[in-house]
PDB file of N, H, CA, C and O in Angstrom:
ATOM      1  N   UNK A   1     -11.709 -12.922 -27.063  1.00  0.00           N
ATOM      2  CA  UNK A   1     -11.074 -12.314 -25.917  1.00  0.00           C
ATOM      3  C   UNK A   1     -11.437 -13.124 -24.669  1.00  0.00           C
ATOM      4  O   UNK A   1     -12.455 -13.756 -24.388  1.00  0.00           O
ATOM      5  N   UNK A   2     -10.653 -12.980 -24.214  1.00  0.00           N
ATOM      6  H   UNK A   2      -9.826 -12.466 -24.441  1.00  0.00           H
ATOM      7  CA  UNK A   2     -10.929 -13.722 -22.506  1.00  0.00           C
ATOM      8  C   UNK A   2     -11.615 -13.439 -21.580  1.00  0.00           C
ATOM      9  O   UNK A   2     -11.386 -12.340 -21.074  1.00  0.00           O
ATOM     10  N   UNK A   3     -12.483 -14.106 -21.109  1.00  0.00           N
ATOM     11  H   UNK A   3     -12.669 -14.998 -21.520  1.00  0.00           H
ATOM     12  CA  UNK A   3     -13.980 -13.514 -20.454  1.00  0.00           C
ATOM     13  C   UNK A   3     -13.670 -12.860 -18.910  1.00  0.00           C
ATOM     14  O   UNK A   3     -14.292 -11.969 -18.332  1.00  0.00           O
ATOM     15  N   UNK A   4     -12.675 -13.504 -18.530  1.00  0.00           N
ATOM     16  H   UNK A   4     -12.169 -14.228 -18.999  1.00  0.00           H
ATOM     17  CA  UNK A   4     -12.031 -13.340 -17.225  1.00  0.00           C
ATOM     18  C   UNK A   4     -11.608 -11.775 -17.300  1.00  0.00           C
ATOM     19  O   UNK A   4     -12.060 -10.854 -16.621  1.00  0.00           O
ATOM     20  N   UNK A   5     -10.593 -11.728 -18.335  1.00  0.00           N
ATOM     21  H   UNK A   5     -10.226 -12.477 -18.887  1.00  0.00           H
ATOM     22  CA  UNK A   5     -10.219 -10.064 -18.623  1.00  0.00           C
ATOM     23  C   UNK A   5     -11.044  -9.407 -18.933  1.00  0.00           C
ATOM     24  O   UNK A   5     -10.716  -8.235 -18.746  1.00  0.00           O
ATOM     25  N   UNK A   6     -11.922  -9.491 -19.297  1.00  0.00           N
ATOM     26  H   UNK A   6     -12.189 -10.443 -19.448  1.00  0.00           H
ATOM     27  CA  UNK A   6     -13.146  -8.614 -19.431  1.00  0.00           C
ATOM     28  C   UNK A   6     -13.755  -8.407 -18.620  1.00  0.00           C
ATOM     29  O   UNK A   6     -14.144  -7.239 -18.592  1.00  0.00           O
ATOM     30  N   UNK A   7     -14.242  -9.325 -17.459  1.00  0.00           N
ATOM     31  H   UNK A   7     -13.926 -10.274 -17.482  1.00  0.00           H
ATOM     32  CA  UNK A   7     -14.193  -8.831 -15.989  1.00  0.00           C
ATOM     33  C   UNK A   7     -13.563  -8.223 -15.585  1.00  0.00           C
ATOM     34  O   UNK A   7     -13.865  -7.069 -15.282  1.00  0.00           O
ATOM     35  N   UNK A   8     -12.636  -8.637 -15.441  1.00  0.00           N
ATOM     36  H   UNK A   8     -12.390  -9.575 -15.687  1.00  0.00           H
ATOM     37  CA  UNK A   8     -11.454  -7.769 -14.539  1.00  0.00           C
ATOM     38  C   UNK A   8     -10.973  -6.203 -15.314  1.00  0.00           C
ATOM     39  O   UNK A   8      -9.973  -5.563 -14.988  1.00  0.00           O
ATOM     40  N   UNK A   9     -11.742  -5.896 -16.159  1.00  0.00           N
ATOM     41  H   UNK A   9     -12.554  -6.416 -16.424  1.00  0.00           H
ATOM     42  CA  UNK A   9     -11.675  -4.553 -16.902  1.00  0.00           C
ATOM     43  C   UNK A   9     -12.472  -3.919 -16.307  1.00  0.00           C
ATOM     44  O   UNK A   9     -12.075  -2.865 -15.811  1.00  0.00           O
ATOM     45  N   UNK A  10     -13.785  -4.284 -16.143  1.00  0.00           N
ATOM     46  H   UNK A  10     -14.108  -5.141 -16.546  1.00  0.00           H
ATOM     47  CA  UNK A  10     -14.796  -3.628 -15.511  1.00  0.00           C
ATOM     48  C   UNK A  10     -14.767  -3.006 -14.142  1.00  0.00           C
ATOM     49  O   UNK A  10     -15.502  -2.083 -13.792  1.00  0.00           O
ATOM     50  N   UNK A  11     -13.839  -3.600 -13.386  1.00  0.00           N
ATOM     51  H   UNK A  11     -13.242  -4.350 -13.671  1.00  0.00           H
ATOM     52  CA  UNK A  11     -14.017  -3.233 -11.703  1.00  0.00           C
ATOM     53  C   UNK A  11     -12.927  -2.194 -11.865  1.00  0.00           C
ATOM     54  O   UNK A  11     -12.157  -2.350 -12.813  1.00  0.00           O
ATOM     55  N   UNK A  12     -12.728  -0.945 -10.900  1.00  0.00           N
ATOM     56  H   UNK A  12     -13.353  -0.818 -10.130  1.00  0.00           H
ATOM     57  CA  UNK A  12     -12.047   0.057 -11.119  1.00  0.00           C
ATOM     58  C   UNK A  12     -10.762  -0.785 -10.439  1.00  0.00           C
ATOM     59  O   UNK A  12     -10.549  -1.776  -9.740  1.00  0.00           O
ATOM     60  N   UNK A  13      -9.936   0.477 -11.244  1.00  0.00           N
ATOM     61  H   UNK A  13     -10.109   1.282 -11.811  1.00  0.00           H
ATOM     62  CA  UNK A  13      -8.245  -0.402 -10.634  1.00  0.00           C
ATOM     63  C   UNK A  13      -8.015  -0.183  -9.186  1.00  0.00           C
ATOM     64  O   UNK A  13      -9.049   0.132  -8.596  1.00  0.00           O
ATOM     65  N   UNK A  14      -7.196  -0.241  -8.613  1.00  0.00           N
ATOM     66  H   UNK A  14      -6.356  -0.497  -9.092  1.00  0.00           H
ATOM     67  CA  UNK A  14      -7.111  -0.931  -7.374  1.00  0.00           C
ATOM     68  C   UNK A  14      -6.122   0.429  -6.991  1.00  0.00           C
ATOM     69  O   UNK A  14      -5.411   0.884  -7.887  1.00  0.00           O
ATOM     70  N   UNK A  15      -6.108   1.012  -5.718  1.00  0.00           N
ATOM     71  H   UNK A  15      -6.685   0.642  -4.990  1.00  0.00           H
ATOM     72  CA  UNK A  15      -5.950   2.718  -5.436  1.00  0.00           C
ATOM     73  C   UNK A  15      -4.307   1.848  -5.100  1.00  0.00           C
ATOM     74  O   UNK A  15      -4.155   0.648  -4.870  1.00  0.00           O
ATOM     75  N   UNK A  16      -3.077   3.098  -5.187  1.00  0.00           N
ATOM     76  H   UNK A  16      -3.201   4.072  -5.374  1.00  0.00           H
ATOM     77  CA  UNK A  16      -2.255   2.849  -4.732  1.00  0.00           C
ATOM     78  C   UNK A  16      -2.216   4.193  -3.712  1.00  0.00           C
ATOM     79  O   UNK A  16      -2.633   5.347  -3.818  1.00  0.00           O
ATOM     80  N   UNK A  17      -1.305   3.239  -2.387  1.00  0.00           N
ATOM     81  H   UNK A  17      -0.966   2.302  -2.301  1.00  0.00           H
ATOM     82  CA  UNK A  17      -1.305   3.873  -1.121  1.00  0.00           C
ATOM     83  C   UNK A  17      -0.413   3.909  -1.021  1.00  0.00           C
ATOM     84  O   UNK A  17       0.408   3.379  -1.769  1.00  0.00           O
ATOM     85  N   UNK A  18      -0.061   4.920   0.502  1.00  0.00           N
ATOM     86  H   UNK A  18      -0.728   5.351   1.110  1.00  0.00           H
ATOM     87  CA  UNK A  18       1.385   5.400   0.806  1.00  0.00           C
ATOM     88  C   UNK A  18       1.089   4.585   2.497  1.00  0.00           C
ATOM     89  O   UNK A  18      -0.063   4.410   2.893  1.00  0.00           O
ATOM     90  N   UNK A  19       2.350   4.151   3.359  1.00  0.00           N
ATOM     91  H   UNK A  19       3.286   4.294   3.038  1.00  0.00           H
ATOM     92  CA  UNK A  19       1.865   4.288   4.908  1.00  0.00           C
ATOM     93  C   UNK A  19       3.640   3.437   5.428  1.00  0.00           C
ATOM     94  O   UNK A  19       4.583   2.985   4.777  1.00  0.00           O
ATOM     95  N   UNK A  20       3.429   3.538   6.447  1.00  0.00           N
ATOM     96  H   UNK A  20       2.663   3.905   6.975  1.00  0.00           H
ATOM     97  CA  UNK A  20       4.485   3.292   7.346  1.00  0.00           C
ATOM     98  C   UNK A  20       4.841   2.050   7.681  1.00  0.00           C
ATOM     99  O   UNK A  20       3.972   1.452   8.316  1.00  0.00           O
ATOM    100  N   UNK A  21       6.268   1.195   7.374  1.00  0.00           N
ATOM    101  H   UNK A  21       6.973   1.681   6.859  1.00  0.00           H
ATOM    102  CA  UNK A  21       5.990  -0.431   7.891  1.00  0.00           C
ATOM    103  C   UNK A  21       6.300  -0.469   9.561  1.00  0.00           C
ATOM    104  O   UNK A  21       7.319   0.080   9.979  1.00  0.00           O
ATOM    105  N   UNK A  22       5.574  -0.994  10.281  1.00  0.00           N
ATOM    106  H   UNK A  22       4.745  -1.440   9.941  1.00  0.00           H
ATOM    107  CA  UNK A  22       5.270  -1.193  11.431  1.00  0.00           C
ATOM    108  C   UNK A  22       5.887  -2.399  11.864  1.00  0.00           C
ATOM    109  O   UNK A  22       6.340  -2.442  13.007  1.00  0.00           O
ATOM    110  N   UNK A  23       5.974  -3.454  11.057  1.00  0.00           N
ATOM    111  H   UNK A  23       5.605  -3.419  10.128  1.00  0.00           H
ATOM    112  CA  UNK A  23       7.006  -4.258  11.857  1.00  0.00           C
ATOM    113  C   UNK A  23       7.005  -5.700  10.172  1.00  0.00           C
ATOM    114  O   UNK A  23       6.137  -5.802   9.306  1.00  0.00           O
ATOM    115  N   UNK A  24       7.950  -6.302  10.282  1.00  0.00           N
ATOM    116  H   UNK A  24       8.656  -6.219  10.987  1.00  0.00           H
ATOM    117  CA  UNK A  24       7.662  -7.597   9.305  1.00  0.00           C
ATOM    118  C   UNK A  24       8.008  -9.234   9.728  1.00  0.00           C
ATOM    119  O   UNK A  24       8.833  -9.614  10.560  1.00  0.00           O
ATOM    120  N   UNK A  25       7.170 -10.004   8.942  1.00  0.00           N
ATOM    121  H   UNK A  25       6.500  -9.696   8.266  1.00  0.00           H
ATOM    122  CA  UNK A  25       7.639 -10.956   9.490  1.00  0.00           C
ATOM    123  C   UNK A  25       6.744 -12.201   8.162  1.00  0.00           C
ATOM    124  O   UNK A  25       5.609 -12.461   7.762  1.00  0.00           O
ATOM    125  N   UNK A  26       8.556 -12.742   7.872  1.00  0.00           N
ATOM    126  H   UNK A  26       9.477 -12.531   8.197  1.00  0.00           H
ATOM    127  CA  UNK A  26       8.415 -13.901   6.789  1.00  0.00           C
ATOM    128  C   UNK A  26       8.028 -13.193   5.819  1.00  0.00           C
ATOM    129  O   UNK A  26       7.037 -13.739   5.332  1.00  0.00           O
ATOM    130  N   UNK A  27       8.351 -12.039   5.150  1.00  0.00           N
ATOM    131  H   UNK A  27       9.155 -11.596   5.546  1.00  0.00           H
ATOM    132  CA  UNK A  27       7.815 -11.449   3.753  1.00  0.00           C
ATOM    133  C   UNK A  27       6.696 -10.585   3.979  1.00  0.00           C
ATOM    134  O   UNK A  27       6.194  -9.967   3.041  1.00  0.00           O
ATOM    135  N   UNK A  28       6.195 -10.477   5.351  1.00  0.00           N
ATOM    136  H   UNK A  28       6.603 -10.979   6.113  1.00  0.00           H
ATOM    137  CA  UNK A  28       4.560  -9.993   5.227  1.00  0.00           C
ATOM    138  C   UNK A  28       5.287  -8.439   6.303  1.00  0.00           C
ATOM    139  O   UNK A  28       6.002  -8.446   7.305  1.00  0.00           O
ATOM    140  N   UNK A  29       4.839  -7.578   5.705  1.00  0.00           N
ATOM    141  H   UNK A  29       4.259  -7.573   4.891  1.00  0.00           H
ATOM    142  CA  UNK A  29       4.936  -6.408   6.344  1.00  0.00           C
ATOM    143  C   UNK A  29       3.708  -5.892   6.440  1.00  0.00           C
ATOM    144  O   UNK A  29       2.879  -5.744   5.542  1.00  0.00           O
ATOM    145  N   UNK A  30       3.592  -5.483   8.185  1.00  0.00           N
ATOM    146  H   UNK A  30       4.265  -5.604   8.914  1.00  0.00           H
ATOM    147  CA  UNK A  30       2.222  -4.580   8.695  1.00  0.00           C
ATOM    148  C   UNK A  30       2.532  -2.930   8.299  1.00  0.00           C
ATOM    149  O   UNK A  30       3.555  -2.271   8.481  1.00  0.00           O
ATOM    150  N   UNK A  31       1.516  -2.633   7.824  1.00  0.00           N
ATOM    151  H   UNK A  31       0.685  -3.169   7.677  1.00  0.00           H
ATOM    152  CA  UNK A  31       1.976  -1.178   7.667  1.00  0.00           C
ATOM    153  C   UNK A  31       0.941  -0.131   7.823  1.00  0.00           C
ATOM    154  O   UNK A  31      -0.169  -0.257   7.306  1.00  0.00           O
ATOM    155  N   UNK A  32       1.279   0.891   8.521  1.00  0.00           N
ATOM    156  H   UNK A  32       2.181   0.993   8.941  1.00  0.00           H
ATOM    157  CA  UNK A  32       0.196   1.826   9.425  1.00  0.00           C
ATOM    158  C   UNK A  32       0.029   3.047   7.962  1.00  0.00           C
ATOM    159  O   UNK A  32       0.832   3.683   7.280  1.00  0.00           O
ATOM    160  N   UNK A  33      -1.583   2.887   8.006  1.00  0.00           N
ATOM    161  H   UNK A  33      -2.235   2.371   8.561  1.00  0.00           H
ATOM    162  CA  UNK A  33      -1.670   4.208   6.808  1.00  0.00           C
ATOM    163  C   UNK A  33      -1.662   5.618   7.465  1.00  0.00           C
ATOM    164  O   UNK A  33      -1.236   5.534   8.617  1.00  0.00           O
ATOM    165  N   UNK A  34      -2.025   6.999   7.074  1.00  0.00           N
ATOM    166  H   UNK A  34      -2.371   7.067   6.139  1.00  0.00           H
ATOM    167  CA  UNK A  34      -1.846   8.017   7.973  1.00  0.00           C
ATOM    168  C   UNK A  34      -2.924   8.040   8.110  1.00  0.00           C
ATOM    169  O   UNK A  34      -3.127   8.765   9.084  1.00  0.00           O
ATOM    170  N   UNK A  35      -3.937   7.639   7.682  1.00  0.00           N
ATOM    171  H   UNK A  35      -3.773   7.050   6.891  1.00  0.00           H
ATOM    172  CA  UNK A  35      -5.452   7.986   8.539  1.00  0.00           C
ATOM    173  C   UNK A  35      -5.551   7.223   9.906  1.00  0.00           C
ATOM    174  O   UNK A  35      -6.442   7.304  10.751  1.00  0.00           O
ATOM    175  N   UNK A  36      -4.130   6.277   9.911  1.00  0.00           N
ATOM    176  H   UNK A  36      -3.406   6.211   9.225  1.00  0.00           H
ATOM    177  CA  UNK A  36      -4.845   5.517  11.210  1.00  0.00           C
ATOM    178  C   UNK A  36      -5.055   3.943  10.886  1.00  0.00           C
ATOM    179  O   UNK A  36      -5.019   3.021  11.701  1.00  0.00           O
ATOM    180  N   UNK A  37      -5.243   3.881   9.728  1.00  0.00           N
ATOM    181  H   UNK A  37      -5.272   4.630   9.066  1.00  0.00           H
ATOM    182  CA  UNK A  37      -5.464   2.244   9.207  1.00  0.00           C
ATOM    183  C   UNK A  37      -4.296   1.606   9.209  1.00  0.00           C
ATOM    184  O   UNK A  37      -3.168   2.076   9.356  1.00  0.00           O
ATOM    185  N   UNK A  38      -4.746   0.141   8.981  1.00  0.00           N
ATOM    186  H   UNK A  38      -5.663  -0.241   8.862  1.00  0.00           H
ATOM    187  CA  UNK A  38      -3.251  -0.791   9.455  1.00  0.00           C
ATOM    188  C   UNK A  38      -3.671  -1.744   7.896  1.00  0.00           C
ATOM    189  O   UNK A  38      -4.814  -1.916   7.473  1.00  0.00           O
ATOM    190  N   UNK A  39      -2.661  -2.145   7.397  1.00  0.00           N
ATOM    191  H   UNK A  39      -1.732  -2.005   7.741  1.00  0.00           H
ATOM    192  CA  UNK A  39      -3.239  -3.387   6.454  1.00  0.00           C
ATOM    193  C   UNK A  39      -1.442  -4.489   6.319  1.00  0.00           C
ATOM    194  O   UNK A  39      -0.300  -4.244   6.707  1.00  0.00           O
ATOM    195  N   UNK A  40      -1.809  -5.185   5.883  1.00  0.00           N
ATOM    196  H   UNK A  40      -2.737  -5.384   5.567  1.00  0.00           H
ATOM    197  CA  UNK A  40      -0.738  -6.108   5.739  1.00  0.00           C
ATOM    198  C   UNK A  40      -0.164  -6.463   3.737  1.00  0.00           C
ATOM    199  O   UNK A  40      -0.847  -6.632   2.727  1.00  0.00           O
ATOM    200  N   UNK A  41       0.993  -6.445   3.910  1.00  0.00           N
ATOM    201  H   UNK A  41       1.548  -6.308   4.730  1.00  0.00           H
ATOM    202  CA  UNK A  41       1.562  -6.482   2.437  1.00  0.00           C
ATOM    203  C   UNK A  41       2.666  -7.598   2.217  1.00  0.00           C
ATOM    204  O   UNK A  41       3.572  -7.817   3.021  1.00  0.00           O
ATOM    205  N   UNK A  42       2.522  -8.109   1.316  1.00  0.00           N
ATOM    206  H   UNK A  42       1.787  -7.931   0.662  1.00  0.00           H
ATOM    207  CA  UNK A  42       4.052  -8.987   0.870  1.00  0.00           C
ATOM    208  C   UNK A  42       5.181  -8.251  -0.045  1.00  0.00           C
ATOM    209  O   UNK A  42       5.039  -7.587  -1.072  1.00  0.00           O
ATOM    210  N   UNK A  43       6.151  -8.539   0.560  1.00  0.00           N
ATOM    211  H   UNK A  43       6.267  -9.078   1.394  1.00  0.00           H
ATOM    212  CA  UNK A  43       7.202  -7.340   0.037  1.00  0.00           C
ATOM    213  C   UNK A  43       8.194  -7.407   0.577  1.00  0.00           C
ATOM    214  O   UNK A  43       8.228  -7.962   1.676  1.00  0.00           O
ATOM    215  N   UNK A  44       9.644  -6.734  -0.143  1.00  0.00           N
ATOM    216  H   UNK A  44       9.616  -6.284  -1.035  1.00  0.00           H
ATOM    217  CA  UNK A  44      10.470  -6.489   1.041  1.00  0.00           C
ATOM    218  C   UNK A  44      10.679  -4.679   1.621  1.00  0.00           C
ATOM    219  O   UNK A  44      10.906  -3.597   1.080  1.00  0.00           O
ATOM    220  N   UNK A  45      10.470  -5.123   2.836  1.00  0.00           N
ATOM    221  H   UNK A  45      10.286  -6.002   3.276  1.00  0.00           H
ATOM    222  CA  UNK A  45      10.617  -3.442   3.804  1.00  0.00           C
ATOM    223  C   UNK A  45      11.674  -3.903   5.149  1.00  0.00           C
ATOM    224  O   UNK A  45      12.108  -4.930   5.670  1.00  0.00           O
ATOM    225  N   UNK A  46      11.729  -2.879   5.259  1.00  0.00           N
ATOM    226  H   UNK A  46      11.377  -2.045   4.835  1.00  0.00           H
ATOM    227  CA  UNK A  46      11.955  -2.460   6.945  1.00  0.00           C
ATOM    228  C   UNK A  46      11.298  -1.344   7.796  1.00  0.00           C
ATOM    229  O   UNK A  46      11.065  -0.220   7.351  1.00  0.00           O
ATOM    230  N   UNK A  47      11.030  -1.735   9.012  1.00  0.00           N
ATOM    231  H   UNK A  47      11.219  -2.648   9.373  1.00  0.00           H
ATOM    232  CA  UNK A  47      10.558  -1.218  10.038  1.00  0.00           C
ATOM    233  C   UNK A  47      11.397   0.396   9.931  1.00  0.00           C
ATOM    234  O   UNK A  47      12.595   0.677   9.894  1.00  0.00           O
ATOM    235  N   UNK A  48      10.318   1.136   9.907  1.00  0.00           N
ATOM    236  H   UNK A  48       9.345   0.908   9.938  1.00  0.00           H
ATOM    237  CA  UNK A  48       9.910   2.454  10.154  1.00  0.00           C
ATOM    238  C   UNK A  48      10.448   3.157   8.073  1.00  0.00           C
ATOM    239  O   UNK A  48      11.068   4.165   7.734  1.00  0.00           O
ATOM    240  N   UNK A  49       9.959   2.271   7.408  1.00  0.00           N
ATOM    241  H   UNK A  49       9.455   1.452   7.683  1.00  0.00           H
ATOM    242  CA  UNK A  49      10.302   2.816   6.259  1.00  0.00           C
ATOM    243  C   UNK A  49       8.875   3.122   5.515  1.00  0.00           C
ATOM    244  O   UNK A  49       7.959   2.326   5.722  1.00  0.00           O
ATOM    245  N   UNK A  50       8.687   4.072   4.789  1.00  0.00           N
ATOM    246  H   UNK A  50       9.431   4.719   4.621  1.00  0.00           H
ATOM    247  CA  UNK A  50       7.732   4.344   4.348  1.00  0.00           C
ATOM    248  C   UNK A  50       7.805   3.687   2.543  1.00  0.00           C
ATOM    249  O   UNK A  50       8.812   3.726   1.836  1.00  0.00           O
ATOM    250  N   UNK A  51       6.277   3.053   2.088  1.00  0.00           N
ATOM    251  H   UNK A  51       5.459   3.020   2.661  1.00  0.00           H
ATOM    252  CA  UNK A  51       6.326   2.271   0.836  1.00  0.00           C
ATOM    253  C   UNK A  51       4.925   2.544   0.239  1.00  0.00           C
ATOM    254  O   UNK A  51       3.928   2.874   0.883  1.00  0.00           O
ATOM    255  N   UNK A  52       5.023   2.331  -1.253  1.00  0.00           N
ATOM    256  H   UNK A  52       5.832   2.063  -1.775  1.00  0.00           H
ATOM    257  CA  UNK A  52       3.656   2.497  -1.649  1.00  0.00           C
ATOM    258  C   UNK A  52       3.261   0.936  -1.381  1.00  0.00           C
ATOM    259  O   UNK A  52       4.008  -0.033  -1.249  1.00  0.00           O
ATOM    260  N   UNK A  53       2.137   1.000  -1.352  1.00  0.00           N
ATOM    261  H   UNK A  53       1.530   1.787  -1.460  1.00  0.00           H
ATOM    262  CA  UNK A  53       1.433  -0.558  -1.101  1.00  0.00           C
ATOM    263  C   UNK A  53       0.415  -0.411  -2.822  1.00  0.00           C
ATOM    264  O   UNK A  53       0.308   0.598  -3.520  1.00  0.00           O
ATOM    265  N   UNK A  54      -0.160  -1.738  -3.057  1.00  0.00           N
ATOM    266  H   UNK A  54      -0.073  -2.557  -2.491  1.00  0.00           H
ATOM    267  CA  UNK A  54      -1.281  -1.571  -4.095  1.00  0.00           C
ATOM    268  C   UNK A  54      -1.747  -3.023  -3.931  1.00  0.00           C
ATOM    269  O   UNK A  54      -0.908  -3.916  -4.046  1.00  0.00           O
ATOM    270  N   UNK A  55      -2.911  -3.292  -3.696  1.00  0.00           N
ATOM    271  H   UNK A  55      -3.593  -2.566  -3.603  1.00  0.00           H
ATOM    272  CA  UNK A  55      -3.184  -4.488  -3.463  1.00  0.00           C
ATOM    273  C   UNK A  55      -2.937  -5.711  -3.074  1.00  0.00           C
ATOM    274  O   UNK A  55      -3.208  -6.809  -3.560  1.00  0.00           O
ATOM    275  N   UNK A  56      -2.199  -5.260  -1.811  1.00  0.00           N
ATOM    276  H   UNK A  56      -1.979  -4.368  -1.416  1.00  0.00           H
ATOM    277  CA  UNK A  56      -1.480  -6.402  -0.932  1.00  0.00           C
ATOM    278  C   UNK A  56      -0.158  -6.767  -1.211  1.00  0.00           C
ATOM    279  O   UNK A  56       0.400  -7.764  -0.752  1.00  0.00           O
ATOM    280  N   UNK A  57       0.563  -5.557  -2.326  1.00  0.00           N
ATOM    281  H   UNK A  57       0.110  -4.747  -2.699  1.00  0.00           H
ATOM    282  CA  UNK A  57       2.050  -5.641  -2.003  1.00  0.00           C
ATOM    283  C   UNK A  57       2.536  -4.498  -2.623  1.00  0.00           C
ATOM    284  O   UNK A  57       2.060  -3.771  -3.495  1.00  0.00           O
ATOM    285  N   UNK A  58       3.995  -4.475  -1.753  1.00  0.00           N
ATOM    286  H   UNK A  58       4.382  -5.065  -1.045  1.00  0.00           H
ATOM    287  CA  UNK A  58       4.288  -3.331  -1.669  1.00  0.00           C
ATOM    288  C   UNK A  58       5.462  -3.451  -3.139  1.00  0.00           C
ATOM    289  O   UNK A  58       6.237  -4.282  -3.613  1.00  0.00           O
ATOM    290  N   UNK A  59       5.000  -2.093  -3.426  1.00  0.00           N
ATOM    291  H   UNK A  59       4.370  -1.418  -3.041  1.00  0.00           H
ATOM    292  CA  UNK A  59       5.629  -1.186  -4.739  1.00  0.00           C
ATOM    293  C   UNK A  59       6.767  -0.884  -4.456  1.00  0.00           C
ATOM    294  O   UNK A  59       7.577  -1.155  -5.343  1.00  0.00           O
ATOM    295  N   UNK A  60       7.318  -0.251  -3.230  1.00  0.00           N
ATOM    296  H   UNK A  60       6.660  -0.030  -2.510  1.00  0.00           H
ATOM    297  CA  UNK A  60       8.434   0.186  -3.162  1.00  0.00           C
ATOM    298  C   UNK A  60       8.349   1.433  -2.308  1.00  0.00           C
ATOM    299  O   UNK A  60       7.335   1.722  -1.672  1.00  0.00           O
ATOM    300  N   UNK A  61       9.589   2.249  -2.321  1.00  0.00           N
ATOM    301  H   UNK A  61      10.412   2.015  -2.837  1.00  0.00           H
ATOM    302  CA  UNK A  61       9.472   3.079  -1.305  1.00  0.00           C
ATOM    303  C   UNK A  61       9.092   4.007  -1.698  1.00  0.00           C
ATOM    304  O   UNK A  61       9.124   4.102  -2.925  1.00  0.00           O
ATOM    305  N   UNK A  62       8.577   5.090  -0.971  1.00  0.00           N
ATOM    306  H   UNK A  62       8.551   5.013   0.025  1.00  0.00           H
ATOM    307  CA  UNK A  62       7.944   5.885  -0.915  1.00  0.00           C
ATOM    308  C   UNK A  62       9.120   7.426  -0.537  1.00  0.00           C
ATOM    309  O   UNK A  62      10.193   7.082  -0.041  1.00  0.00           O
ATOM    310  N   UNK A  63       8.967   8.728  -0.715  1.00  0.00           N
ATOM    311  H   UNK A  63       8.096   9.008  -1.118  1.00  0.00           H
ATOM    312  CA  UNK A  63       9.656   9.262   0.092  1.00  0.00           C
ATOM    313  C   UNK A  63       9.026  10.066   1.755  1.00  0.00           C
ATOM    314  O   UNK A  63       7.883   9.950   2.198  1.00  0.00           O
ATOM    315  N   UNK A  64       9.723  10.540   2.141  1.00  0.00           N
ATOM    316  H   UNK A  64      10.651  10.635   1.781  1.00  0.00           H
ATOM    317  CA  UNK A  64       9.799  10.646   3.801  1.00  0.00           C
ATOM    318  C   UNK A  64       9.074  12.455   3.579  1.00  0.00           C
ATOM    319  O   UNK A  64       9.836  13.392   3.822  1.00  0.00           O
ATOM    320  N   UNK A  65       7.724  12.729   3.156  1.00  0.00           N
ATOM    321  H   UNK A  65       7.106  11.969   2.959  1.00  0.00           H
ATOM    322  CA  UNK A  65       7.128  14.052   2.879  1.00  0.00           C
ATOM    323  C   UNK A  65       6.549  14.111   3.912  1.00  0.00           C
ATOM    324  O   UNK A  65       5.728  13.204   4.043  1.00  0.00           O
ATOM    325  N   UNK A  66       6.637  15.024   4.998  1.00  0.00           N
ATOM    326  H   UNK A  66       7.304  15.761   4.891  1.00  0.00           H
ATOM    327  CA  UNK A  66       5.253  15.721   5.436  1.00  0.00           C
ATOM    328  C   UNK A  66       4.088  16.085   5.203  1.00  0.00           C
ATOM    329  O   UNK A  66       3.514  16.852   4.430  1.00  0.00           O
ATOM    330  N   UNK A  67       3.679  14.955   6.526  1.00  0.00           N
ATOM    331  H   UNK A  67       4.145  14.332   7.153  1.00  0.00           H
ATOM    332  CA  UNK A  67       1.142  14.911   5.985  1.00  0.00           C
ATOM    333  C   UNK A  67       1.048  16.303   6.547  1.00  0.00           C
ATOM    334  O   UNK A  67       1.567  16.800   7.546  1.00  0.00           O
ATOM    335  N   UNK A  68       0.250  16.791   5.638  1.00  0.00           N
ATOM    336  H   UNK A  68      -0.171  16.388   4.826  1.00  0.00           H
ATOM    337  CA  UNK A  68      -0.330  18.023   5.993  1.00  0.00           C
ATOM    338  C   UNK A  68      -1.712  17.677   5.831  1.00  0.00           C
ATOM    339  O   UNK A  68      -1.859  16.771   5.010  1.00  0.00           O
ATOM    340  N   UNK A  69      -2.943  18.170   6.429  1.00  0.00           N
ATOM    341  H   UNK A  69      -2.823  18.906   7.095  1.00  0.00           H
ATOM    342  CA  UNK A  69      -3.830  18.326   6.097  1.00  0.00           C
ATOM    343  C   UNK A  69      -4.462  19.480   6.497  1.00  0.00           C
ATOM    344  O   UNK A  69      -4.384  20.060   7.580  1.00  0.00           O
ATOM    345  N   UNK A  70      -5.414  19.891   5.018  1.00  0.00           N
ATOM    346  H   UNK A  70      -5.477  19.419   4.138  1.00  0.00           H
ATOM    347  CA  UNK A  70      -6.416  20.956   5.233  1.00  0.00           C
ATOM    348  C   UNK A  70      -7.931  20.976   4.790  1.00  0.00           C
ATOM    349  O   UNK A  70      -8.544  19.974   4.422  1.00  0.00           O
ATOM    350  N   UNK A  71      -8.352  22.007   4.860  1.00  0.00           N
ATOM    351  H   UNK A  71      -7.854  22.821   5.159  1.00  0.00           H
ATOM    352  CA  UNK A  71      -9.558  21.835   4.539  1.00  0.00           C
ATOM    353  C   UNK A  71      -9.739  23.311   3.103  1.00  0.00           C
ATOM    354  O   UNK A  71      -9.073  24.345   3.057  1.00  0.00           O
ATOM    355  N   UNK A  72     -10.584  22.973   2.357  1.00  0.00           N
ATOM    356  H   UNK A  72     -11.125  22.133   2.394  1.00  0.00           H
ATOM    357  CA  UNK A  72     -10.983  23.203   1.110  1.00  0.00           C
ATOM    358  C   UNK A  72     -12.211  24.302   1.129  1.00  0.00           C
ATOM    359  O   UNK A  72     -12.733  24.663   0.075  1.00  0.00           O
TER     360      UNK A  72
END
């Protein structure tokens, strides 16, 4: 087996996110998460569309749900 994949088994998988594209440029879309965070993705979007992201590129779109938050 391949020693590389066997690394890369070990580290947990990589979270997929939801957040807002904020603006793009040349393939790279900025995109605002709802906590407030910003990160950058390769992908195709448009400005003010919401997408899942997963490790620096975007999955696709997302739908347009209302953040609620509460407490437990």
């Amino acid at each position: 087996m391949n020693l590389f994949k066997q690394f890369l088994d070990l580290l947990p998988p990589r979270p997929l996110e939801v957040g807002t594209v904020q603006s793009t440029h040349n393939g790279i879309a900025t995109i605002e998460l709802p906590g407030g965070g910003v990160l950058q993705a390769r992908g195709e979007a448009t400005q003010g569309q919401r997408v899942f992201v997963r490790d620096g590129l975007i999955e696709g779109p997302a739908p347009e749900l209302e953040w609620i938050e509460g407490e437990v």
